[in-house]
Structures are given as C-alpha cells and as structure tokens.
mmJSON file of the N, C-alpha and C atoms, coordinates in Angstrom:
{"data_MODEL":{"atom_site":{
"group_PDB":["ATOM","ATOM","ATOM","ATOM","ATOM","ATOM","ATOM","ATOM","ATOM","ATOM","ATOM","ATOM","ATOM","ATOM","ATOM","ATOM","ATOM","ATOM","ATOM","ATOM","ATOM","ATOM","ATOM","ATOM","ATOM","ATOM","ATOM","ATOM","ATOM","ATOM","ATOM","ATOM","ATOM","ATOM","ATOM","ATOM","ATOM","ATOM","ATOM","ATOM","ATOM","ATOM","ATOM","ATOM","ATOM","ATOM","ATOM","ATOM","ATOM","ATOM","ATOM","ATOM","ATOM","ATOM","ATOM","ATOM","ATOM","ATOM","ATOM","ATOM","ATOM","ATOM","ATOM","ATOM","ATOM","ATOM","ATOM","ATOM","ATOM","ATOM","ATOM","ATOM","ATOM","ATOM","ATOM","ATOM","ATOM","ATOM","ATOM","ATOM","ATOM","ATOM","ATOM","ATOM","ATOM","ATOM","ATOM","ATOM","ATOM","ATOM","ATOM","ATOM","ATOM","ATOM","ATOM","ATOM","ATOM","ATOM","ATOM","ATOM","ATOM","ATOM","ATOM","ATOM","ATOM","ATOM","ATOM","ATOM","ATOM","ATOM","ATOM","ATOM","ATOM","ATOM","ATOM","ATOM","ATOM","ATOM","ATOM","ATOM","ATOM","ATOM","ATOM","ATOM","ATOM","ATOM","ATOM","ATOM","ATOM","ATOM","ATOM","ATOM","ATOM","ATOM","ATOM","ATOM","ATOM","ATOM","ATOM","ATOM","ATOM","ATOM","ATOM","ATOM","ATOM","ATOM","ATOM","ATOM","ATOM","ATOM","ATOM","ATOM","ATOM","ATOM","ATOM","ATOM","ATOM","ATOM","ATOM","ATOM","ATOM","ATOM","ATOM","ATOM","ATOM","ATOM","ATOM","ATOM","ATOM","ATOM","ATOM","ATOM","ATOM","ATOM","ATOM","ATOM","ATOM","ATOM","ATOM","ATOM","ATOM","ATOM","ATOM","ATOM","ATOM","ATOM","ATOM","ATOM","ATOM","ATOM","ATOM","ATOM","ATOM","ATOM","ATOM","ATOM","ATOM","ATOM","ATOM","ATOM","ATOM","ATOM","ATOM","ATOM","ATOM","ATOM","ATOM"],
"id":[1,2,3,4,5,6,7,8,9,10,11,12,13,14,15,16,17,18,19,20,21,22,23,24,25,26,27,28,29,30,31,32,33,34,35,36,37,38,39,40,41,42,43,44,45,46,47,48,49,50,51,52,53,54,55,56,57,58,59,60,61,62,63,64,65,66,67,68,69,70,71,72,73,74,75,76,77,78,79,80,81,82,83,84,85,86,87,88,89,90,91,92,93,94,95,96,97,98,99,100,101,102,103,104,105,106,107,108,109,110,111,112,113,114,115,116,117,118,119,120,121,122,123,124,125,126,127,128,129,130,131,132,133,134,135,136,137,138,139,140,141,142,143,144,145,146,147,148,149,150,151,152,153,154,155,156,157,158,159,160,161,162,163,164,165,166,167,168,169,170,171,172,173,174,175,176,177,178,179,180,181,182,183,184,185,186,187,188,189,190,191,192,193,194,195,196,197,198,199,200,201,202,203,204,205,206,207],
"type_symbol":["N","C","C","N","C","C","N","C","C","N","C","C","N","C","C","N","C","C","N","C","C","N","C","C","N","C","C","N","C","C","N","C","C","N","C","C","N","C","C","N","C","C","N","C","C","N","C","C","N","C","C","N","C","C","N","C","C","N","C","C","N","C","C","N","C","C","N","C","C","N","C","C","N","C","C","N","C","C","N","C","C","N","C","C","N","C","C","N","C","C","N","C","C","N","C","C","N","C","C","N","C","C","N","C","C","N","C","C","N","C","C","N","C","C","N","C","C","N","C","C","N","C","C","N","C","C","N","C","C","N","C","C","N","C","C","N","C","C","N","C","C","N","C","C","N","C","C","N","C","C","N","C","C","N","C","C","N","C","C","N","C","C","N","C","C","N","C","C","N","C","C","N","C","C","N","C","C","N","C","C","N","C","C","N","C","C","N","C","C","N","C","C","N","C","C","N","C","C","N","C","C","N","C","C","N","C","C"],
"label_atom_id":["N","CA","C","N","CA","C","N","CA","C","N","CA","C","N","CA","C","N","CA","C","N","CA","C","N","CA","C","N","CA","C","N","CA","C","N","CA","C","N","CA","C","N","CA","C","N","CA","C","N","CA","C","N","CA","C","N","CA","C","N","CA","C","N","CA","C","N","CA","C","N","CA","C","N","CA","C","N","CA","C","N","CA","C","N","CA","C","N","CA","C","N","CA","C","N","CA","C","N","CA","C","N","CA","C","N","CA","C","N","CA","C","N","CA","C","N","CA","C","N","CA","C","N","CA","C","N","CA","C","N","CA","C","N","CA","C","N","CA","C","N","CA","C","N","CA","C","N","CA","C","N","CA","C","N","CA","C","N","CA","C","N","CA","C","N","CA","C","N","CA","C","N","CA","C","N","CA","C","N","CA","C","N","CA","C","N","CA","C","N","CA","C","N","CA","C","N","CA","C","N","CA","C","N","CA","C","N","CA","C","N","CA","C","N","CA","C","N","CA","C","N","CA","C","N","CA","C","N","CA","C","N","CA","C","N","CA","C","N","CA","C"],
"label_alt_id":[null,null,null,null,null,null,null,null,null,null,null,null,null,null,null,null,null,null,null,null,null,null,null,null,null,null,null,null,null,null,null,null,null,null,null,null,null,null,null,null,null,null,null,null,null,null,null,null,null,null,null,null,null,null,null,null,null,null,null,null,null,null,null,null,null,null,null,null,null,null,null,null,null,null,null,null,null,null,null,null,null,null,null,null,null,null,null,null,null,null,null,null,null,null,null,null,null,null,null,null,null,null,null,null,null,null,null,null,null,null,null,null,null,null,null,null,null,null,null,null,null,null,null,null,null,null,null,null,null,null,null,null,null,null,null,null,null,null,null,null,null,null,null,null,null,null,null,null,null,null,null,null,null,null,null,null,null,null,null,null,null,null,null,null,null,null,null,null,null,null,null,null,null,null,null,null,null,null,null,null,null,null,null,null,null,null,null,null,null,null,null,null,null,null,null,null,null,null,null,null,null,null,null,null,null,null,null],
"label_comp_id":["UNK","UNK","UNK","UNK","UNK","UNK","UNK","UNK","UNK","UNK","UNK","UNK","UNK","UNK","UNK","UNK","UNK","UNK","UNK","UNK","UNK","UNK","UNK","UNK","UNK","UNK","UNK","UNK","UNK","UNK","UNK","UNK","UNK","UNK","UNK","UNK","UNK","UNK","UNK","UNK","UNK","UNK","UNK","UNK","UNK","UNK","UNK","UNK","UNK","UNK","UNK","UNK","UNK","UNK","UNK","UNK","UNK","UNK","UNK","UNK","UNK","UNK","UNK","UNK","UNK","UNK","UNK","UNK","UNK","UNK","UNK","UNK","UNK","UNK","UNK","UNK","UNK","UNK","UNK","UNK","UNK","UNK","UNK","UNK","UNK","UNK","UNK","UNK","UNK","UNK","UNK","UNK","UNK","UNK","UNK","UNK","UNK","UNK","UNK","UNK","UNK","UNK","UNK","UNK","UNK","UNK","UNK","UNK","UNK","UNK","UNK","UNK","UNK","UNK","UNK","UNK","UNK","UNK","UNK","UNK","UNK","UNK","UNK","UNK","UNK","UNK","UNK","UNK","UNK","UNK","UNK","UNK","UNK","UNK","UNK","UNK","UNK","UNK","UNK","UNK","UNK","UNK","UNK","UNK","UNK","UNK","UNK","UNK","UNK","UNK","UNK","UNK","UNK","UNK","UNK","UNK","UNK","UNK","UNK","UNK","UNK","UNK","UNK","UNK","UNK","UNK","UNK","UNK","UNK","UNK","UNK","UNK","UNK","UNK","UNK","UNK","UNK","UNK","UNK","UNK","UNK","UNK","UNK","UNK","UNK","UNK","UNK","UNK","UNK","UNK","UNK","UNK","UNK","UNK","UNK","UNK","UNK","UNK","UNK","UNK","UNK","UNK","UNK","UNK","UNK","UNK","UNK"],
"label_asym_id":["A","A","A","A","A","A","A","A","A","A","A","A","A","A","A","A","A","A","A","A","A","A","A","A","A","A","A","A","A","A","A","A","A","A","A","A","A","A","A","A","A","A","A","A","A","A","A","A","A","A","A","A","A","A","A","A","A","A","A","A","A","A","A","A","A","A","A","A","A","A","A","A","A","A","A","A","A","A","A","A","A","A","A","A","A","A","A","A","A","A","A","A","A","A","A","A","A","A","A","A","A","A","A","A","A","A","A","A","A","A","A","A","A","A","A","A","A","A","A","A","A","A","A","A","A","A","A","A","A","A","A","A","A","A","A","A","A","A","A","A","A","A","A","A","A","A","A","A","A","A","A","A","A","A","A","A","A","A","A","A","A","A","A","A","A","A","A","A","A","A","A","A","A","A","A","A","A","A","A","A","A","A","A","A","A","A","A","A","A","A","A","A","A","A","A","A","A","A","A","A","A","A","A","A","A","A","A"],
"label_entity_id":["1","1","1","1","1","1","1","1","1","1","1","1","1","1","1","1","1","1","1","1","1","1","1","1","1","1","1","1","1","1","1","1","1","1","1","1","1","1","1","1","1","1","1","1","1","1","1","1","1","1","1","1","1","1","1","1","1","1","1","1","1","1","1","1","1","1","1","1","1","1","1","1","1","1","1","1","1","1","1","1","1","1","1","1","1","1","1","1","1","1","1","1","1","1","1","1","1","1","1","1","1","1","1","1","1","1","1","1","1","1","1","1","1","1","1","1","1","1","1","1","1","1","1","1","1","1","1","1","1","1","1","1","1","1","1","1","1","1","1","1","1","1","1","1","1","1","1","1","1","1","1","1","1","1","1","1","1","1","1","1","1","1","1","1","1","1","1","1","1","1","1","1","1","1","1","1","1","1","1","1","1","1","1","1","1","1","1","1","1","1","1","1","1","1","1","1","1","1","1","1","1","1","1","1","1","1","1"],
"label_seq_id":[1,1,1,2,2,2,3,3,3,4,4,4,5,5,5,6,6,6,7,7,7,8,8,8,9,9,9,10,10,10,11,11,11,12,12,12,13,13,13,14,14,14,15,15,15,16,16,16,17,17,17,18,18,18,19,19,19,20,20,20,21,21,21,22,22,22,23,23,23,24,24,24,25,25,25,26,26,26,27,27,27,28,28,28,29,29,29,30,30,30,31,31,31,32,32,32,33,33,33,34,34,34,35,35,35,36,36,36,37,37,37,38,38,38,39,39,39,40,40,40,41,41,41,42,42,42,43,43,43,44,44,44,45,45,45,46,46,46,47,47,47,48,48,48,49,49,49,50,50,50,51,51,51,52,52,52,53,53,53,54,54,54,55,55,55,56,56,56,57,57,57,58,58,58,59,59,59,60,60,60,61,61,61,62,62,62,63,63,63,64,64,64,65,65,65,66,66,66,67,67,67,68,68,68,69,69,69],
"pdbx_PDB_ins_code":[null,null,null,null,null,null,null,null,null,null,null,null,null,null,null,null,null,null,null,null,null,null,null,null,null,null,null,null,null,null,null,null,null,null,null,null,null,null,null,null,null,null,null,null,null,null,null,null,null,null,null,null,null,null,null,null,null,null,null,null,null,null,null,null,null,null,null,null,null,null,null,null,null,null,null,null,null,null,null,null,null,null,null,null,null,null,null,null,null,null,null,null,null,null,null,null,null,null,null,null,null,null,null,null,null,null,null,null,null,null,null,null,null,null,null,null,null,null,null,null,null,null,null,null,null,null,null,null,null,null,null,null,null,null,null,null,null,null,null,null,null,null,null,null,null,null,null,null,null,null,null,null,null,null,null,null,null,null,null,null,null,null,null,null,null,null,null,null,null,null,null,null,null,null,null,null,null,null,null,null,null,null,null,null,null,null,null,null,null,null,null,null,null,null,null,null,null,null,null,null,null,null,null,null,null,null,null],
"Cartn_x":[136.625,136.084,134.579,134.111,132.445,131.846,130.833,129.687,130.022,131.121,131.708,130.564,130.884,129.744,128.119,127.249,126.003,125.474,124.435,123.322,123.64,123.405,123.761,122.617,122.004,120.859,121.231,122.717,123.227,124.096,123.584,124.16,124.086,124.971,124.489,123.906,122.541,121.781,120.511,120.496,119.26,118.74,117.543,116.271,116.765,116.672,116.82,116.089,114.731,113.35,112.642,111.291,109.931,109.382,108.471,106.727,105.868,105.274,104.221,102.886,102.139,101.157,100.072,98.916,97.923,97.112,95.837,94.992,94.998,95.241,95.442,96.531,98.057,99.115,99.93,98.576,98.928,98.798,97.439,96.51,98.094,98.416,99.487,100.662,101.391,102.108,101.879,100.309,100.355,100.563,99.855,99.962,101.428,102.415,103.492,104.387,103.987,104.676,103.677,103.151,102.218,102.762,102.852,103.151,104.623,105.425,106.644,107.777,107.206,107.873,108.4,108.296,109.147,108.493,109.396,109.137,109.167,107.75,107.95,108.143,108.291,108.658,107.451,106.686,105.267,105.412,106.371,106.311,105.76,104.977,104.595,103.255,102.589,101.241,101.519,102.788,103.231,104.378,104.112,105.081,106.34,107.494,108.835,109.226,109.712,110.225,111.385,112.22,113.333,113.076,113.326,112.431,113.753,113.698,114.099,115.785,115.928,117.315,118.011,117.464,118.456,118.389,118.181,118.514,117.549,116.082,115.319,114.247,114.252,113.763,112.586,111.994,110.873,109.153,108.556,107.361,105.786,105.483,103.544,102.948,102.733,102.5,101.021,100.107,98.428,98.47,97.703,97.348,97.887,98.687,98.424,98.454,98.243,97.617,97.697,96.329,96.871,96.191,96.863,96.096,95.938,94.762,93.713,93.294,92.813,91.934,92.835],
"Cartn_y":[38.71,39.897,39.715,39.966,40.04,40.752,40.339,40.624,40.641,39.781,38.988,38.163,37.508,36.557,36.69,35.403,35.683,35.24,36.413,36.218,35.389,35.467,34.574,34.296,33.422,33.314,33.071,32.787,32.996,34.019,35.058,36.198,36.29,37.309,37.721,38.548,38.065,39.073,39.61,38.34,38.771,37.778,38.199,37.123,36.176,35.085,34.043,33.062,32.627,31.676,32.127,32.339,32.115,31.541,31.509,30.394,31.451,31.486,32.291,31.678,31.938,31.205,31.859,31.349,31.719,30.169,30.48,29.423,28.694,29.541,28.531,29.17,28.61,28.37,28.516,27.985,28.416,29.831,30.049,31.762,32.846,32.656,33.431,33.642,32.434,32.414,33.329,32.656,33.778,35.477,35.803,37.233,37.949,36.862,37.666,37.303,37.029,36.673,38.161,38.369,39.027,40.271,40.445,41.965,42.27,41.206,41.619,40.732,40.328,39.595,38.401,37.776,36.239,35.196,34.237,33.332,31.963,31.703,30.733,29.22,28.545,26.783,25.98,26.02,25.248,23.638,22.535,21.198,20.654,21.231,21.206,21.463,20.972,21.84,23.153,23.294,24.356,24.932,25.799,26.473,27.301,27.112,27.69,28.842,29.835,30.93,31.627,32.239,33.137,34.86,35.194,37.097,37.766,38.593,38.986,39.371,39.648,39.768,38.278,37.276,35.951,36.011,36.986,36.75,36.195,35.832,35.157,33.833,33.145,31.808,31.721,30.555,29.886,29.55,29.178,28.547,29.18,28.89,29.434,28.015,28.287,26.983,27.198,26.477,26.413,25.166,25.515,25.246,25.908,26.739,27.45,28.835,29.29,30.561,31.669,32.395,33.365,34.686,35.806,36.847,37.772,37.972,39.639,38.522,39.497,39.036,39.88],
"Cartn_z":[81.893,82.486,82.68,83.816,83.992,83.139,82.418,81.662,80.185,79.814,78.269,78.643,77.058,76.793,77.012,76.402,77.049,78.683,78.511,80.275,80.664,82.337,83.042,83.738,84.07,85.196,86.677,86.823,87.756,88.332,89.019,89.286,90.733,91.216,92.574,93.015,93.84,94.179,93.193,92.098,91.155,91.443,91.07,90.55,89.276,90.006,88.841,87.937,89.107,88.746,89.305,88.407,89.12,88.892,89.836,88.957,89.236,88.24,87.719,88.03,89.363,89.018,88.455,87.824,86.937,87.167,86.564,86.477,85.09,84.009,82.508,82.062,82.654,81.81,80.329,79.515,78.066,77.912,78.696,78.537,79.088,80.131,80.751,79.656,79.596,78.478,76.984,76.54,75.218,76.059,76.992,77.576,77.396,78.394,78.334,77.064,76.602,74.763,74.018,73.857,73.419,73.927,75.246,76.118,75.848,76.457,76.61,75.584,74.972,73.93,74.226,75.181,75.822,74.729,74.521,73.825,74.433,75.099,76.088,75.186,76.154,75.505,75.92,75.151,75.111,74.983,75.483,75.556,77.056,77.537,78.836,79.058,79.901,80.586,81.154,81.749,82.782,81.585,80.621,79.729,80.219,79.698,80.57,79.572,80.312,79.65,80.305,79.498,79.453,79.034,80.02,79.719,78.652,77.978,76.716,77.816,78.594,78.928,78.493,79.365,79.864,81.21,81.952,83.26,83.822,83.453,84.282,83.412,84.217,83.663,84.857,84.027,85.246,84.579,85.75,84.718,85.071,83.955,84.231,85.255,86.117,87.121,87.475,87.255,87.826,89.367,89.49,90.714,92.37,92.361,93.448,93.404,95.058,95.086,93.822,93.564,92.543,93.415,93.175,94.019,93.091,93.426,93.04,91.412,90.919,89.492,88.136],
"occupancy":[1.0,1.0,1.0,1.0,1.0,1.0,1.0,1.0,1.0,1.0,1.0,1.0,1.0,1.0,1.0,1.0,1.0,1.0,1.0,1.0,1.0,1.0,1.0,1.0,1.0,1.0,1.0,1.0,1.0,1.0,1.0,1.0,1.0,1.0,1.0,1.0,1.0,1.0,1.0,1.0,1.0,1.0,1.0,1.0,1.0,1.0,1.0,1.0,1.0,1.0,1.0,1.0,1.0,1.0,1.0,1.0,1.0,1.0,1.0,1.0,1.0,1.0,1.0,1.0,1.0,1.0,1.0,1.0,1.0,1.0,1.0,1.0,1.0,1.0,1.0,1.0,1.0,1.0,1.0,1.0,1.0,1.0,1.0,1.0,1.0,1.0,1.0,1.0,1.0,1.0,1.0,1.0,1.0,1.0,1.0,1.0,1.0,1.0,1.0,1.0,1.0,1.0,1.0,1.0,1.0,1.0,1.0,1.0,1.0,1.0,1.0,1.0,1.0,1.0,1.0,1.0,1.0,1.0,1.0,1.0,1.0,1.0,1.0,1.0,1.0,1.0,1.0,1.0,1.0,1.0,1.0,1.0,1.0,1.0,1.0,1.0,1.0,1.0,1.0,1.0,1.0,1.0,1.0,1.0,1.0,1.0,1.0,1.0,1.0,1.0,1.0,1.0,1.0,1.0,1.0,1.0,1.0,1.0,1.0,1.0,1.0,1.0,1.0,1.0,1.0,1.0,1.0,1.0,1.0,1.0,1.0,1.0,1.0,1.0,1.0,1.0,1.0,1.0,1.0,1.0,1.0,1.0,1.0,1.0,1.0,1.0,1.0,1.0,1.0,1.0,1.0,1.0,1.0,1.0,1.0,1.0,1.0,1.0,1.0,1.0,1.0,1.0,1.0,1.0,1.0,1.0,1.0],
"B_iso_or_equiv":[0.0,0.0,0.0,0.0,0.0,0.0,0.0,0.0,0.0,0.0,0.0,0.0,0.0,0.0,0.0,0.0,0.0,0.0,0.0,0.0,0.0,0.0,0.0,0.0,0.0,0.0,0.0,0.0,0.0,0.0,0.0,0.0,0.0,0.0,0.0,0.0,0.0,0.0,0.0,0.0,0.0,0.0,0.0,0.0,0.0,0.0,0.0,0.0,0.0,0.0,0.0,0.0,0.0,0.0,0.0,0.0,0.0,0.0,0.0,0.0,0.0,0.0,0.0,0.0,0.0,0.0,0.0,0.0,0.0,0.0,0.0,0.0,0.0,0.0,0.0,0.0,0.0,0.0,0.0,0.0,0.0,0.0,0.0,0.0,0.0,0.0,0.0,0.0,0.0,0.0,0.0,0.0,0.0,0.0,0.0,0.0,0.0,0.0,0.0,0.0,0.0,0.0,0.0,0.0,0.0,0.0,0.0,0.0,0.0,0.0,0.0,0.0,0.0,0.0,0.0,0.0,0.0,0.0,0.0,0.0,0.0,0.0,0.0,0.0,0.0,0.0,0.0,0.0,0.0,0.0,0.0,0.0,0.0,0.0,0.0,0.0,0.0,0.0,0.0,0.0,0.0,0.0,0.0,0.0,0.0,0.0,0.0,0.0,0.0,0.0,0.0,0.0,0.0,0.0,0.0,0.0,0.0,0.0,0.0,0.0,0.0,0.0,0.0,0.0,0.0,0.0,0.0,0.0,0.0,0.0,0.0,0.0,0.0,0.0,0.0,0.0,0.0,0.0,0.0,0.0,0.0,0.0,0.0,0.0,0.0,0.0,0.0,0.0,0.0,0.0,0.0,0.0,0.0,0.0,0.0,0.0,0.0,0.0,0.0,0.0,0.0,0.0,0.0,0.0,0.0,0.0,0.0],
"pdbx_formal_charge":[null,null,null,null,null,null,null,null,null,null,null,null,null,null,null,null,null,null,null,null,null,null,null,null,null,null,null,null,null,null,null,null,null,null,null,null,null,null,null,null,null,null,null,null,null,null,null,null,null,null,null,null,null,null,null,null,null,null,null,null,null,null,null,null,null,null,null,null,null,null,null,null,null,null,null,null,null,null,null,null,null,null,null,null,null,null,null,null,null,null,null,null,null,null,null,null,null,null,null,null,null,null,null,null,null,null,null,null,null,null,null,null,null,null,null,null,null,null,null,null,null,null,null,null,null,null,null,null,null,null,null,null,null,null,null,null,null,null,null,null,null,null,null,null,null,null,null,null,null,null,null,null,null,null,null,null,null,null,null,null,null,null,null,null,null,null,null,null,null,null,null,null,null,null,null,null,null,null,null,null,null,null,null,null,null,null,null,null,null,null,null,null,null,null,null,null,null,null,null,null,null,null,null,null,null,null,null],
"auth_seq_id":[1,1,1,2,2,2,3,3,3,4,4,4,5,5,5,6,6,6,7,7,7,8,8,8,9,9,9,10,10,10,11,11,11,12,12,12,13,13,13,14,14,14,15,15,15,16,16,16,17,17,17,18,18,18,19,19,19,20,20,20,21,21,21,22,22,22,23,23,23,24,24,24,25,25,25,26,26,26,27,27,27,28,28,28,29,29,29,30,30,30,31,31,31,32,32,32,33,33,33,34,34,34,35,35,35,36,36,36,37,37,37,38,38,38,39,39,39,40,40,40,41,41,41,42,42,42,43,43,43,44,44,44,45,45,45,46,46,46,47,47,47,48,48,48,49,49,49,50,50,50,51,51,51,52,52,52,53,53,53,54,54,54,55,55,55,56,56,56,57,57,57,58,58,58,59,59,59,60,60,60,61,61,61,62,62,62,63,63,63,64,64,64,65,65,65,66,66,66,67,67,67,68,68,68,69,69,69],
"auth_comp_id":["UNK","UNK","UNK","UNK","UNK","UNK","UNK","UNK","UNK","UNK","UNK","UNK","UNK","UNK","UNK","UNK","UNK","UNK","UNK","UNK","UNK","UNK","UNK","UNK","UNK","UNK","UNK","UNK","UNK","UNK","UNK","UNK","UNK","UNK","UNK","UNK","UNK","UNK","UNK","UNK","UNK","UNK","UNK","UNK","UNK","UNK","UNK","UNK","UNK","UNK","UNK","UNK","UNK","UNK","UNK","UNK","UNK","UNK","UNK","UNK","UNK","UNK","UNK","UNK","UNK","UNK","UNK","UNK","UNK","UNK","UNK","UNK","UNK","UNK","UNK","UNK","UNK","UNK","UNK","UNK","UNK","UNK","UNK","UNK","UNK","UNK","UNK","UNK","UNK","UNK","UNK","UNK","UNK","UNK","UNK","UNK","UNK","UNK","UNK","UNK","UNK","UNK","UNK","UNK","UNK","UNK","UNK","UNK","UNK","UNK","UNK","UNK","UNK","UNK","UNK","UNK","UNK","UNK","UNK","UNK","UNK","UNK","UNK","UNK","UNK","UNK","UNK","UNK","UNK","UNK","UNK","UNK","UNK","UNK","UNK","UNK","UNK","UNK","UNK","UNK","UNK","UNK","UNK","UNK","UNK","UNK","UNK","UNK","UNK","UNK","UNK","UNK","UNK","UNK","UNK","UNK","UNK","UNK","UNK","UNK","UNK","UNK","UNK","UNK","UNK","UNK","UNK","UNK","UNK","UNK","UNK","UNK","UNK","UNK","UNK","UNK","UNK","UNK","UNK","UNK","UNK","UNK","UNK","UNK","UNK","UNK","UNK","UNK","UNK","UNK","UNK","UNK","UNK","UNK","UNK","UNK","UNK","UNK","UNK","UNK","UNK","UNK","UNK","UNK","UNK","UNK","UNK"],
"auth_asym_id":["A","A","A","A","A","A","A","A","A","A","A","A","A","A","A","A","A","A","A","A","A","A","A","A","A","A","A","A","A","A","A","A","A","A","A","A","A","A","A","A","A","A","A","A","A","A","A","A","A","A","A","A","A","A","A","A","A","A","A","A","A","A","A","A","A","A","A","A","A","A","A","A","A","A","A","A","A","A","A","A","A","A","A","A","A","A","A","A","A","A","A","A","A","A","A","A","A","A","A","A","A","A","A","A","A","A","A","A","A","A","A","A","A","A","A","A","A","A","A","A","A","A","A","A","A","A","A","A","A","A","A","A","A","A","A","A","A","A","A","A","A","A","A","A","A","A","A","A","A","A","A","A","A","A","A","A","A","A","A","A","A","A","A","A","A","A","A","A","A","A","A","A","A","A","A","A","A","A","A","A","A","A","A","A","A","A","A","A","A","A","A","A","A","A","A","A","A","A","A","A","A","A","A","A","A","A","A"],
"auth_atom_id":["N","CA","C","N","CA","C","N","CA","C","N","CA","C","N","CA","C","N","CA","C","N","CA","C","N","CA","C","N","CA","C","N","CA","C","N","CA","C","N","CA","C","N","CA","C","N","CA","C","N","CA","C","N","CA","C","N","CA","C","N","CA","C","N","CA","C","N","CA","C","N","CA","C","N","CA","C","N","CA","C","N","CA","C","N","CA","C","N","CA","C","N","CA","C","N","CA","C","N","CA","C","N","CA","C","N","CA","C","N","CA","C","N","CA","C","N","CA","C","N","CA","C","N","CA","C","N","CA","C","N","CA","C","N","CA","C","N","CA","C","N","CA","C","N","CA","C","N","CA","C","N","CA","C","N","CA","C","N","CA","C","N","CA","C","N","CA","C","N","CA","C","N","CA","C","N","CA","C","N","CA","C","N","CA","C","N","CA","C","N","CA","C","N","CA","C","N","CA","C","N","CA","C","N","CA","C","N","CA","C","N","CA","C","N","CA","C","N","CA","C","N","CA","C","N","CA","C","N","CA","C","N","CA","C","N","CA","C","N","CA","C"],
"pdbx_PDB_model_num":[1,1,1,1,1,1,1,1,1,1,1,1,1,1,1,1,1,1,1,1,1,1,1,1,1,1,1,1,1,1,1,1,1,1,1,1,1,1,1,1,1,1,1,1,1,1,1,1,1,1,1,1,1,1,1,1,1,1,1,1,1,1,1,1,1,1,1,1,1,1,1,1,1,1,1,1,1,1,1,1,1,1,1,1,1,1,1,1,1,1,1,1,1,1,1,1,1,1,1,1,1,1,1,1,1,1,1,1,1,1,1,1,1,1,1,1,1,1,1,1,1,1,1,1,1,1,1,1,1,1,1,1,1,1,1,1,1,1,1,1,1,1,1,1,1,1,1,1,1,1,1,1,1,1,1,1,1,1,1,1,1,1,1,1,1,1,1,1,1,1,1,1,1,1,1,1,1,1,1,1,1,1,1,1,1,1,1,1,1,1,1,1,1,1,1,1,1,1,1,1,1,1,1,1,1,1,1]
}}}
C-alpha cells in the first residue's frame, strides 16, 4: 500500500534535489541544521543533506549564482 514503509525521495510530482547555492557551504549547512534541524553529511566541501521528512535531499553548492544577501 502507498505510504508503508520509510520516505521516498522519489515521488510524483515532488521536489526531490536541490543545490543550495551559498558562498561558504559549511556556513549554510550549520544554518539549516541549526534552523530546521537537518543533519547534513559533512565528508565533502559541498555538504549533503536530507530535510527532517526524507523527501528531499541535495547539496550546499558554492560557486554559482546566489541571489539577494
């Protein structure tokens, strides 16, 4: 039956990955660990995280566009 077991990051019609861009990666990471509780995976320059559902993954990525301040 749909929605046994755990999250899926593959669903239809959701958001599944982002990249997060920001200019310092680690800095972003502590933020949304700090804000929203994600417990990102720090073996990287570009830290990966899973948002407290399961349903979304993806990475703190530097170097492109970031908008507003």
């Amino acid at each position: 039956m749909p929605g046994d077991g755990p999250p899926s990051v593959f669903r239809a019609g959701g958001v599944s990955y982002l990249h997060i861009p920001c200019r310092v990666p680690s800095r972003a990471a502590d933020f949304y660990e700090a804000v929203f509780g994600w417990e990102p995976r720090r073996d990287s320059d570009e830290p990966a995280f899973a948002d407290a559902t399961g349903h979304v993954i993806g990475h703190f990525v530097a170097g492109e566009p970031v908008l507003g301040e």
